[in-house]
N, C-alpha and C positions, 0 to 999 in steps of 0.2 A: 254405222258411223260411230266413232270414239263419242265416249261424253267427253264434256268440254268441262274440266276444274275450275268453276267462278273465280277462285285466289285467283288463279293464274290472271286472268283478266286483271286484277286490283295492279300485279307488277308490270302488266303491258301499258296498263293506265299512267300507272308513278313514272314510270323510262320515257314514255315516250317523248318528251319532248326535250329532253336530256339526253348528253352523249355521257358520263358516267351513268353507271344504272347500279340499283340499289339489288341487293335479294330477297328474300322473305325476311330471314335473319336479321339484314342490316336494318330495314325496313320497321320491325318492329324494335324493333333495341332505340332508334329516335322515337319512337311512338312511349317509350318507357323511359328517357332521359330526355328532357329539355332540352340539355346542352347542348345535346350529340345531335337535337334535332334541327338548334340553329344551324350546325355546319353540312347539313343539308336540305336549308330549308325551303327550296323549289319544288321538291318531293314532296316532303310531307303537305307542304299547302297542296299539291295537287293531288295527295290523297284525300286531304281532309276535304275538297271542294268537289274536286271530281269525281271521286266512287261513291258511287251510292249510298247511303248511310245505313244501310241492312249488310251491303258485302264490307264496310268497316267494321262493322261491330263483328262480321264471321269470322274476319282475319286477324282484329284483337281477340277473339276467342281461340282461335286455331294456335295462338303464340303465348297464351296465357296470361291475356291481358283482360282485365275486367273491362267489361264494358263504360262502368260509371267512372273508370278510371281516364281509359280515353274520352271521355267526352269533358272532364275535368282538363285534361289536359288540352283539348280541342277550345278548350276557352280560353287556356293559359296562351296558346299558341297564335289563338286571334286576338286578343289585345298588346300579346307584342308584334304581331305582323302588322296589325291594321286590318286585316281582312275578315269575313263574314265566312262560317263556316256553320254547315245546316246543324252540325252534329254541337256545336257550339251555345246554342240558341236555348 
């Protein structure tokens, strides 16, 4: 049986419940610009909420995102959302 790539999981997670879908790429490019992250930001709250906060931190590592970066920004993102996000906290 293939293994199974966790990332992958993290972008079945973001798409699913959208009909555009995001890539790895675009994916992390909002997770490194604020702005870019309003104009998708169904995605990113449901990374930020949804994926577990160990495969966040693999897939801002896999894209050259610090970790303490995204969680700075996981906070920036929930007091302009309004929402609660674990990686936030």
């Amino acid at each position: 049986m293939p293994e199974v790539d966790p990332l992958a999981s993290v972008l079945t997670t973001v798409n699913a419940p959208y009909r555009d879908e995001l890539g790895a790429p675009e994916l992390a490019a909002c997770l490194a610009d604020f702005e870019l992250a309003k104009n998708h930001s169904g995605h990113v709250s449901t990374f930020l909420g949804d994926v577990p906060v160990a495969l966040q931190v693999e897939f801002a590592l896999a894209h050259g995102l610090a970790p303490h970066r995204l969680a700075s920004f996981a906070a920036k993102f929930s007091e302009w959302s309004g929402e609660t996000y674990p990686l936030a906290e």
